[in-house]
N, CA, C and O atoms as a printed pandas DataFrame, in Angstrom:
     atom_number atom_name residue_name chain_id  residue_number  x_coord  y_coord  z_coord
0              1         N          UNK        A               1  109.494  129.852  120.892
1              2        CA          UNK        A               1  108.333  128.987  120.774
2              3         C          UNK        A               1  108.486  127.808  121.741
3              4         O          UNK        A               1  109.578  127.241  121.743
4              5         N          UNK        A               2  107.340  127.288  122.719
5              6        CA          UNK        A               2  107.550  126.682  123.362
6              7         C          UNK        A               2  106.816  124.986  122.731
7              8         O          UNK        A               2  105.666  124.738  122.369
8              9         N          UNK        A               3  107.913  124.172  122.802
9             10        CA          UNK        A               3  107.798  122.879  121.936
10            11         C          UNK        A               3  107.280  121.870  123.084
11            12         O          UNK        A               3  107.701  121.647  124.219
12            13         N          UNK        A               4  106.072  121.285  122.253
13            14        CA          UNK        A               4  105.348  120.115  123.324
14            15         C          UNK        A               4  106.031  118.898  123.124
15            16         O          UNK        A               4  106.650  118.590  122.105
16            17         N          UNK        A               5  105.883  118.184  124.196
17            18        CA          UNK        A               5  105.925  116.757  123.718
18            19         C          UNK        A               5  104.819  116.012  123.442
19            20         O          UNK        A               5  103.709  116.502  123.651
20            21         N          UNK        A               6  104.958  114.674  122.913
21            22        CA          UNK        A               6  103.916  113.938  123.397
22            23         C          UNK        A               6  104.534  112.127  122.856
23            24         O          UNK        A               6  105.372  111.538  122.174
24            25         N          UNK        A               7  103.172  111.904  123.935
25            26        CA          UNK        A               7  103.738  110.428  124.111
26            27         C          UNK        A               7  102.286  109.933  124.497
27            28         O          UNK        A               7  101.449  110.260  125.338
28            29         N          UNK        A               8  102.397  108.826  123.314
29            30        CA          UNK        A               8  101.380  108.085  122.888
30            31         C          UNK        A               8  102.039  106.261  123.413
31            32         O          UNK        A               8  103.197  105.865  123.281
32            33         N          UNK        A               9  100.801  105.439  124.021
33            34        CA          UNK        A               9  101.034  103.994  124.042
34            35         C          UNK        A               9  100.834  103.324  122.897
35            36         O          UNK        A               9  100.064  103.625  121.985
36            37         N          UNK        A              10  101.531  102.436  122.975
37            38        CA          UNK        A              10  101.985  100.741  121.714
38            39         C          UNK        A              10  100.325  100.820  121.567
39            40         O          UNK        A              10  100.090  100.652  120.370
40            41         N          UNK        A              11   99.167  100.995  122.248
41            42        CA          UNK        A              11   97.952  100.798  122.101
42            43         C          UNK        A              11   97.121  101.527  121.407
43            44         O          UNK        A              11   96.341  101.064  120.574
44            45         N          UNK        A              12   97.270  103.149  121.811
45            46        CA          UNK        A              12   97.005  104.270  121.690
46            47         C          UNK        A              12   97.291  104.149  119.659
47            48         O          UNK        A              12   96.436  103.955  118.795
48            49         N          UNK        A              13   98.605  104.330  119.519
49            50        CA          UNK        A              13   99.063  104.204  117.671
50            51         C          UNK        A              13   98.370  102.933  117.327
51            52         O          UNK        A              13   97.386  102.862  116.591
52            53         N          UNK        A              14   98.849  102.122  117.806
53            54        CA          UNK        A              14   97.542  100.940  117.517
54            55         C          UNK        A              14   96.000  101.403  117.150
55            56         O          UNK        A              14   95.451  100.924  116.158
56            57         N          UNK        A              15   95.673  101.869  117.564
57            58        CA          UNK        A              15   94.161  101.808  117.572
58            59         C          UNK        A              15   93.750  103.421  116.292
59            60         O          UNK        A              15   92.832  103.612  115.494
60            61         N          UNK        A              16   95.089  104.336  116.735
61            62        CA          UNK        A              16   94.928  105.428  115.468
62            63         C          UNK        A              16   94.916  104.771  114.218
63            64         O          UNK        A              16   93.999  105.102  113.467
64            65         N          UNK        A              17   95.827  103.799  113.756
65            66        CA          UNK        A              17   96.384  103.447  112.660
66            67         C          UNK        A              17   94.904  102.679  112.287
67            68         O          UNK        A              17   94.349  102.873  111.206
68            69         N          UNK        A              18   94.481  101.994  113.087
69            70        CA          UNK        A              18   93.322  100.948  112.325
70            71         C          UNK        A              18   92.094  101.373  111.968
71            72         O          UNK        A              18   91.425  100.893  111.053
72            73         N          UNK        A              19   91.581  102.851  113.138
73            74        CA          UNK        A              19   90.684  103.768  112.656
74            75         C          UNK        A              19   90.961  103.844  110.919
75            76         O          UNK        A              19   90.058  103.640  110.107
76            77         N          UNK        A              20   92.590  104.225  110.484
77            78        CA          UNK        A              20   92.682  104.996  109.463
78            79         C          UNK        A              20   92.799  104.262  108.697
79            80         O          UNK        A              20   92.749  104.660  107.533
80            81         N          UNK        A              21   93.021  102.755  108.981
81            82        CA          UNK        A              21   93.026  101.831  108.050
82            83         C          UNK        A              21   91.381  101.174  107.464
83            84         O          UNK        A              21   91.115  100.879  106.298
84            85         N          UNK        A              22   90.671  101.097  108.386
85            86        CA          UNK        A              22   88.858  101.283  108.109
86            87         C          UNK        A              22   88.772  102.694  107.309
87            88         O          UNK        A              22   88.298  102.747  106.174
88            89         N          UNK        A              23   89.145  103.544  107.821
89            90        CA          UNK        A              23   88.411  104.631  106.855
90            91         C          UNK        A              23   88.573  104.458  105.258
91            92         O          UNK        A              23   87.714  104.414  104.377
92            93         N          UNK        A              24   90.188  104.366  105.188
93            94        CA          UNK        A              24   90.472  103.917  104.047
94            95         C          UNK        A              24   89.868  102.539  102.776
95            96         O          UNK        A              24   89.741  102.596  101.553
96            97         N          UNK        A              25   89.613  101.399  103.773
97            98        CA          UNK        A              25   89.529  100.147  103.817
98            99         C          UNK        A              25   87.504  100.836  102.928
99           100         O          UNK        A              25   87.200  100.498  101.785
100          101         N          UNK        A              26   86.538  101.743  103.825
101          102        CA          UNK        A              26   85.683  101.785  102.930
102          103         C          UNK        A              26   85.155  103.377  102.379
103          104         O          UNK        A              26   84.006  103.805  102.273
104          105         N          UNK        A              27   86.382  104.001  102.103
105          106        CA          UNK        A              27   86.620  104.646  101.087
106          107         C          UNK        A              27   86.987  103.840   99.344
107          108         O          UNK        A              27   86.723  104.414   98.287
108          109         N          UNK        A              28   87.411  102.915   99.406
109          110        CA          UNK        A              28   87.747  102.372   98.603
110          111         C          UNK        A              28   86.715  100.779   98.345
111          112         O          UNK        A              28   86.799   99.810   97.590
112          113         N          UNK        A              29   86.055  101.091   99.121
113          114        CA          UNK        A              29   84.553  100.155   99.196
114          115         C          UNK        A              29   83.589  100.987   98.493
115          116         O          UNK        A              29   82.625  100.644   97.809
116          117         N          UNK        A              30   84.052  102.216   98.804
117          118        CA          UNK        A              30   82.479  103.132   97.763
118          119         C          UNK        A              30   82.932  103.347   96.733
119          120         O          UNK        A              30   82.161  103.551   95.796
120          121         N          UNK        A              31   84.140  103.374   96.560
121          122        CA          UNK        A              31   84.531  103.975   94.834
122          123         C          UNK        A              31   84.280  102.762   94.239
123          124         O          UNK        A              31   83.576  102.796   93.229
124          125         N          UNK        A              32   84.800  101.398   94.728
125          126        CA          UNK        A              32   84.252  100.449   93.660
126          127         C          UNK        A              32   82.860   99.991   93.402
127          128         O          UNK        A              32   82.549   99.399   92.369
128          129         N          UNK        A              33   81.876  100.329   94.535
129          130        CA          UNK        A              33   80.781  100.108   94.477
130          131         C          UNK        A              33   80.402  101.336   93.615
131          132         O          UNK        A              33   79.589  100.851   92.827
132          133         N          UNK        A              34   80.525  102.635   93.316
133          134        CA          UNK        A              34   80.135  103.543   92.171
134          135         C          UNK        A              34   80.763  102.979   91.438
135          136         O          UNK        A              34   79.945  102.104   91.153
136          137         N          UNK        A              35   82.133  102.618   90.507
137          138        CA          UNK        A              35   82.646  102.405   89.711
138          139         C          UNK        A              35   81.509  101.395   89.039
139          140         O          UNK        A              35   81.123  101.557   87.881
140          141         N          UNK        A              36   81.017  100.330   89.903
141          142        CA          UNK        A              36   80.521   99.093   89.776
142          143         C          UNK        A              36   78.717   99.923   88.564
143          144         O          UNK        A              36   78.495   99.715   87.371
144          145         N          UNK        A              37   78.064  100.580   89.329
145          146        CA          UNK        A              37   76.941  101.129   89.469
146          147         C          UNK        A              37   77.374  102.440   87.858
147          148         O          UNK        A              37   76.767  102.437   86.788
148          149         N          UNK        A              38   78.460  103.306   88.207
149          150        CA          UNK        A              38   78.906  103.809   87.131
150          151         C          UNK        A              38   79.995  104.079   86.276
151          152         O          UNK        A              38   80.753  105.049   86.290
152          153         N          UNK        A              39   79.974  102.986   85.447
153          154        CA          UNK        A              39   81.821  102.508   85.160
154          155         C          UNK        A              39   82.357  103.301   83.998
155          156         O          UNK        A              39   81.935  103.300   82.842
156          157         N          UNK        A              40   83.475  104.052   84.567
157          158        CA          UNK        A              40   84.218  105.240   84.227
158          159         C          UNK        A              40   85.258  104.513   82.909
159          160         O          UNK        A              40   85.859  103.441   82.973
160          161         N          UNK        A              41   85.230  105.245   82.038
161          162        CA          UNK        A              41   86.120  104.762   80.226
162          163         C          UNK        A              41   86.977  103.937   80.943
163          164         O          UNK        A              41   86.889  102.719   81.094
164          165         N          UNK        A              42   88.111  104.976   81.524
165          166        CA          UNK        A              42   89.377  104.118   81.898
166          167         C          UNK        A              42   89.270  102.773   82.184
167          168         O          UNK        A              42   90.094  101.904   81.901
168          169         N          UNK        A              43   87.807  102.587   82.982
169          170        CA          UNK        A              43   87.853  101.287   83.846
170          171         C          UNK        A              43   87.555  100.091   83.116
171          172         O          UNK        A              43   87.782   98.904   83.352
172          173         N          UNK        A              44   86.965  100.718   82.126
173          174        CA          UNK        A              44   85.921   99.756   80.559
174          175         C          UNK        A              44   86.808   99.196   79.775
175          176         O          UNK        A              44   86.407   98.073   79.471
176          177         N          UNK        A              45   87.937   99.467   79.247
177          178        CA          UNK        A              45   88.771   99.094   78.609
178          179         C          UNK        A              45   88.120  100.214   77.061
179          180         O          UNK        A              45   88.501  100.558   75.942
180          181         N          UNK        A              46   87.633  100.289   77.446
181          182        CA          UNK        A              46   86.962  101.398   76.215
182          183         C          UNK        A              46   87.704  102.696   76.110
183          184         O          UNK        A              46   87.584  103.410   75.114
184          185         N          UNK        A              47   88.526  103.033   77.204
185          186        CA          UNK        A              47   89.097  104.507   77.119
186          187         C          UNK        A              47   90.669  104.231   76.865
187          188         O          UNK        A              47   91.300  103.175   76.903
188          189         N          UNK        A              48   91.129  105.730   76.559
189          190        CA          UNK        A              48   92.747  105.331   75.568
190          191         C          UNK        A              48   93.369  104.797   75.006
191          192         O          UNK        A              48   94.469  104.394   75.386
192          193         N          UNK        A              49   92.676  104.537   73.461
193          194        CA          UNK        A              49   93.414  103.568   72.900
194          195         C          UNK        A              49   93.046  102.124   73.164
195          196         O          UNK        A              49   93.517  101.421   72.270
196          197         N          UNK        A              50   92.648  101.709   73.701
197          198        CA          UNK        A              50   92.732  100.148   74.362
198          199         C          UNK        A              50   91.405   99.927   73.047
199          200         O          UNK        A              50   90.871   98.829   72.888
């Protein structure tokens, strides 16, 4: 099997990482905005025991 290299700039990972840090950043912008809109037991204090 013939093995690639690769080689990425200080800029290049830079700029992957922050894409993935936005994606994340409003992935977790919509769950609380549904949570907000439709709030799940766990989140209520209403679910398990509590």
């Amino acid at each position: 099997m013939d093995e690639k290299k690769f080689s990425f700039t200080t800029e290049e990972v830079a700029e992957f990482f922050k894409e993935i840090n936005l994606e994340a950043l409003v992935n977790s912008l919509r769950l609380s905005i549904d949570d907000e809109k439709n709030p799940r037991p766990e989140n209520t204090g209403q679910g398990k025991g509590n």
